[in-house]
C-alpha positions in Angstrom: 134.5 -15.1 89.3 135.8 -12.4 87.4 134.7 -13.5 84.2 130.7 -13.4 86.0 131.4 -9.6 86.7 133.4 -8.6 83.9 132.1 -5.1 83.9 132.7 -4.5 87.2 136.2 -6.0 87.4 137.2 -3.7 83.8 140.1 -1.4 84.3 139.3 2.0 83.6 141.3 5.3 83.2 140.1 9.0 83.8 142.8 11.2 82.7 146.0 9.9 83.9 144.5 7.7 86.8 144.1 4.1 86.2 142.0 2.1 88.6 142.0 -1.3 88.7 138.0 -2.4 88.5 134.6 0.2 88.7 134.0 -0.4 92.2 134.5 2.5 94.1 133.8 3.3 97.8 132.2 6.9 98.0 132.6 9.4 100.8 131.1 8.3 103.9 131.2 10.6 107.0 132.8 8.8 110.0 133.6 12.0 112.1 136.5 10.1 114.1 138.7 13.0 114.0 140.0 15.5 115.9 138.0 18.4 117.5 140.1 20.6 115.3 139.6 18.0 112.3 143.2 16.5 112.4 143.6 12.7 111.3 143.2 9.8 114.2 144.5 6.6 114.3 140.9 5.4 114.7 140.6 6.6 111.2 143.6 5.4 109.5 142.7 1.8 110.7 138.8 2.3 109.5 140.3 3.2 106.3 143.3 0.9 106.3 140.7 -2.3 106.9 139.0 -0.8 104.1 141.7 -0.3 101.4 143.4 -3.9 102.0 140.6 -5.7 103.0 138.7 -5.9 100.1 140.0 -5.0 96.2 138.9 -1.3 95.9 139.7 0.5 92.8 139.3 3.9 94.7 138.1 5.4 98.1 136.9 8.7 98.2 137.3 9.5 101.8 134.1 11.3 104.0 134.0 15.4 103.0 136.6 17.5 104.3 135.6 21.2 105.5 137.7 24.1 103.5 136.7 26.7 106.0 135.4 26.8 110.0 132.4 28.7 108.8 131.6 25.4 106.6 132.1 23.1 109.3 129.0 20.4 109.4 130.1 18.6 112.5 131.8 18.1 115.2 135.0 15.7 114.7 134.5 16.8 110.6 137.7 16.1 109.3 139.3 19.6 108.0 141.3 20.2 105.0 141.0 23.9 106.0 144.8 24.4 107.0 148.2 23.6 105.9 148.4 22.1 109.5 146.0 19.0 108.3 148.4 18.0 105.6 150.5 15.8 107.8 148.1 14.0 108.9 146.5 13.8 105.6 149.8 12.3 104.1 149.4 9.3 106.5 145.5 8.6 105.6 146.3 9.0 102.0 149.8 6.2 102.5 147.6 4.0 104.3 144.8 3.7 101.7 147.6 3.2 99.0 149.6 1.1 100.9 146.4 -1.2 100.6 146.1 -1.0 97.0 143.3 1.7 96.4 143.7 5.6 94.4 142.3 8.2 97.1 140.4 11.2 96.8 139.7 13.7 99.0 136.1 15.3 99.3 136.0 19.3 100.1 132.8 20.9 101.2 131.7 23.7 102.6 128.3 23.1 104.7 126.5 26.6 104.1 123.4 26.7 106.1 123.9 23.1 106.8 126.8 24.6 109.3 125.5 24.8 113.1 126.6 27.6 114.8 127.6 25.6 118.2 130.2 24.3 115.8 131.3 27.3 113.7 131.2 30.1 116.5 129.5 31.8 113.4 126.3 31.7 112.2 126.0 30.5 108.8 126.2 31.8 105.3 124.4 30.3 102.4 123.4 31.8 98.9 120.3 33.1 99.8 118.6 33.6 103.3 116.3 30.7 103.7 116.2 27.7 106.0 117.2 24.2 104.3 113.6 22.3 103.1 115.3 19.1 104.5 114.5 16.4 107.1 115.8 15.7 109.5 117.5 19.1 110.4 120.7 20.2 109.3 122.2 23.2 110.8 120.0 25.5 113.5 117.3 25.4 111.7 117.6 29.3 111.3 117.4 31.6 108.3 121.6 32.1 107.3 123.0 34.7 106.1 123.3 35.7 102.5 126.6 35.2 101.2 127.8 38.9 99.6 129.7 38.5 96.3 133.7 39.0 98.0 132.4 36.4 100.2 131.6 34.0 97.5 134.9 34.9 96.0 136.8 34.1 99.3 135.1 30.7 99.2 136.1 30.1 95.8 139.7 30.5 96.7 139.0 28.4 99.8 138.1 25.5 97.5 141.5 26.0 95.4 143.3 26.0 98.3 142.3 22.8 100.0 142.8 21.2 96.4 146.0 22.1 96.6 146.6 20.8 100.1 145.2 17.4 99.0 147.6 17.2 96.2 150.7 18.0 98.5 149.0 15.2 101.0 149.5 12.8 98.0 145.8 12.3 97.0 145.1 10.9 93.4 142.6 13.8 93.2 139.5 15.7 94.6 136.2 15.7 94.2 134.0 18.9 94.7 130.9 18.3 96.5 127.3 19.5 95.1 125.2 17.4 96.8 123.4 16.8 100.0 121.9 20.0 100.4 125.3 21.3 101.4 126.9 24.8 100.4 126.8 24.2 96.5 124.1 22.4 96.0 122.3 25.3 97.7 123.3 27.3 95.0 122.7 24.9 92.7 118.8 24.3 94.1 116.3 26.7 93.1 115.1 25.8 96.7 117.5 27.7 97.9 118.9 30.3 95.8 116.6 33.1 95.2 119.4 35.0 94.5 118.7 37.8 91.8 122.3 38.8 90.9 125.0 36.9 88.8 124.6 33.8 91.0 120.8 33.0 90.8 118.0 32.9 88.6 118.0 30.9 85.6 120.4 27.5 85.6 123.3 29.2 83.9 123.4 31.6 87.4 123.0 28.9 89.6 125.7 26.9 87.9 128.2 29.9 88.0 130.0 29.1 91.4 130.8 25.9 90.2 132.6 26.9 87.1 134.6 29.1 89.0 135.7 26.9 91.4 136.6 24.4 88.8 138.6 27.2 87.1 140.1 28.2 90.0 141.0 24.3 91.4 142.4 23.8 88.1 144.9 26.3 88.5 145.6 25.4 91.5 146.4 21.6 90.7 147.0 21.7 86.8 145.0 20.3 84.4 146.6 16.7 84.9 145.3 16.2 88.2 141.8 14.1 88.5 138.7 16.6 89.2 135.3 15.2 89.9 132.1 16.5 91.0 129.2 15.2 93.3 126.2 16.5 92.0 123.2 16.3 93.5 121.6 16.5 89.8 117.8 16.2 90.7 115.8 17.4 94.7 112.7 15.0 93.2 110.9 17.6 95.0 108.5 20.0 93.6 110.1 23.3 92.7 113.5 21.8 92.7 115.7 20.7 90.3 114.3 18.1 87.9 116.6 15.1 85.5 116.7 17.5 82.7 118.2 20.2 85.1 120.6 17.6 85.9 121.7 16.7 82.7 122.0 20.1 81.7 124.2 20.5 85.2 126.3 18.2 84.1 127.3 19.2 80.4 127.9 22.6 81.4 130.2 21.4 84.1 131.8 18.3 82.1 132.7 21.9 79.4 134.2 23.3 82.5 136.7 20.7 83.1 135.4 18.4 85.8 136.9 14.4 84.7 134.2 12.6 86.3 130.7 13.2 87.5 129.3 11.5 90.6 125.9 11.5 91.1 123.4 11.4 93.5 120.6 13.4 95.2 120.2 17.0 96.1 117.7 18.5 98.5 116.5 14.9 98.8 120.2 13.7 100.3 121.0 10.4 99.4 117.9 9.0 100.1 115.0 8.8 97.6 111.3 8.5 98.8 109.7 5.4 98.4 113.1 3.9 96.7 115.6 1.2 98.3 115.7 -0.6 94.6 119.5 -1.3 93.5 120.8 2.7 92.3 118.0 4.4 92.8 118.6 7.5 91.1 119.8 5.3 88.1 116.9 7.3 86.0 119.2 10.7 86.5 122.5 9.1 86.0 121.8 7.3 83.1 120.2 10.2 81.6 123.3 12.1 82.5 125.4 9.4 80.9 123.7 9.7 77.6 124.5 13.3 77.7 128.2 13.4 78.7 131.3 11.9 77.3 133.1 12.0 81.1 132.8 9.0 83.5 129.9 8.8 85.4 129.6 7.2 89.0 126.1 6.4 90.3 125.6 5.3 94.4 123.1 4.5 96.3 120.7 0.8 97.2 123.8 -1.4 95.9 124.2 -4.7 98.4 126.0 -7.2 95.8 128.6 -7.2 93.0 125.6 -8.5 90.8 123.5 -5.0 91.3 126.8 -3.1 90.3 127.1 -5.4 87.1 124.0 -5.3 86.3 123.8 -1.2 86.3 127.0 -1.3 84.6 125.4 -3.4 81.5 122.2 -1.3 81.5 124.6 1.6 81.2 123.5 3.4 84.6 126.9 4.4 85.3 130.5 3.6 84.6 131.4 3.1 88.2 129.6 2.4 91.2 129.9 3.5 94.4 129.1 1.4 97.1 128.6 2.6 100.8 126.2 0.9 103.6 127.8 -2.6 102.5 131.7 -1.5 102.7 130.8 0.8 105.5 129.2 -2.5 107.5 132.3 -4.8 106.2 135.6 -4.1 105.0 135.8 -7.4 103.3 132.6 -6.9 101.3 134.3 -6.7 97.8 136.7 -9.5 97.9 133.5 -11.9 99.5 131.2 -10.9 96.4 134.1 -11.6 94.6 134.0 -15.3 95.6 130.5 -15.9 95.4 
């Protein structure tokens, strides 16, 4: 059967990471944690089914809050204090010990953080309320982030890096998508911002190559960096395809080793699309563009959509979410068809 998915079963290495095929599960959120975000043993099975039960090359496990104040949910698993990293260490053993690289997601909500979670009310890049449906946060106007506060929250990124690599995770990915803290930056949606971190692309762009500086000192160049970018809102005054392959030069020059794309304002939804990779006409553009690895999720139900993405040079990877999330074994069975 491997030879009928030959794409999709083909090794691949981003820096010094080797995974075994391009099927990758992407960050789903679960919140089985903790109140205060610790690891469960609910979770460590969920994951554990996941990483044996079917032949992952990699799991990139649900988004991780750096901060309280960037808290989406309740039960959102934290990588916010060096009190997670214990537990961390046994989610990371348990995804290896079945055969899969991990990576850990940090995020920082922004106006997508309710305030009967944070105790705070939320900060964002400018003060507007998100354009999304359903509602994330109150659904109240944040408060603009000042310029030390953006710098705490770059140093808030670094630091939960660093936290993953002590907890023994392959890498990190940096997440820019879902109309979550920097994608709201990213968004012209969002950021009406008029100093050094809004206005033309460049500005918008500027928190991101700072926290990809600052990670990368953090972690050394050697450890895997991606980003989730949510390249394109496909909504009128928002970012468009050409945004996002712009987006994704600049931050492939920055550093980042792997690009994983999907949706901005829009989430991971498109409207009036359930079609296998659905925002296949951004990634491929941005693969075009790039000379780093780029993942593509979303609408993928069998090992022939992935394969047949991967031959039309949508992607280099594929994520795949609803089907692992629904079965553990879903892998290994399209393997077998």
């Amino acid at each position: 059967m491997e030879e009928k998915y030959e794409l999709a079963m083909k090794p691949m290495t981003i820096g010094n990471l080797t995974l075994k095929n391009r099927i990758v599960m992407p960050p789903i959120a679960t919140y089985q944690s903790t109140e205060d975000g610790k690891v469960t043993s609910k979770m460590l099975e969920y994951y554990g089914m996941r990483a044996t039960g079917s032949n992952l090359a990699m799991i990139i496990t649900e988004h991780s809050y750096i901060d309280i104040r960037g808290k989406a949910r309740k039960n959102q698993l934290s990588i916010s204090s060096d009190e997670d990293i214990e537990g961390l260490k046994r989610l990371v053993d348990t995804i290896h010990q079945g055969g899969a690289k991990a990576m850990a997601q940090l995020n920082h909500a922004g106006s997508a953080a309710p305030s009967d979670v944070t105790g705070e009310r939320a900060v964002a890049p400018s003060s507007v309320i998100l354009p999304v449906s359903p509602m994330m946060g109150d659904g109240t106007a944040p408060e603009e982030l000042t310029v030390s506060q953006i710098a705490e929250i770059v140093e808030q990124f670094a630091c939960a890096a660093k936290r993953a690599k002590a907890a023994g995770y392959d890498g990190v990915e940096i997440h820019s998508a879902h109309a979550y803290l920097l994608n709201q930056f990213y968004s012209p949606l969002t950021n009406h911002r008029e100093d050094d971190y809004g206005g033309d692309i460049e500005r918008r762009l500027r928190i991101h190559r700072e926290i990809i500086q600052s990670v990368r000192s953090a972690v050394g160049k050697e450890f895997m960096l991606s980003l989730r970018l949510g390249g394109c809102d496909y909504a009128e005054g928002g970012n468009t395809i050409e945004d996002s392959v712009y987006a994704s030069k600049a931050l492939a020059d920055a550093g980042v080793d792997m690009l994983n794309i999907t949706g901005g304002m829009c989430r991971y939804t498109r409207q009036g699309h359930n079609e296998p990779g659905y925002f296949q006409d951004m990634s491929s553009a941005i693969k075009k563009a790039v000379s780093i690895p780029v993942m593509l999720t979303g609408g993928v139900k069998t090992l022939e959509d992935a394969e047949t993405l991967l031959k039309n040079n949508a992607a280099d990877l594929i994520g795949v979410g609803r089907e692992i999330l629904k079965n553990p074994y879903w892998l290994m069975e399209q393997m077998e068809k």
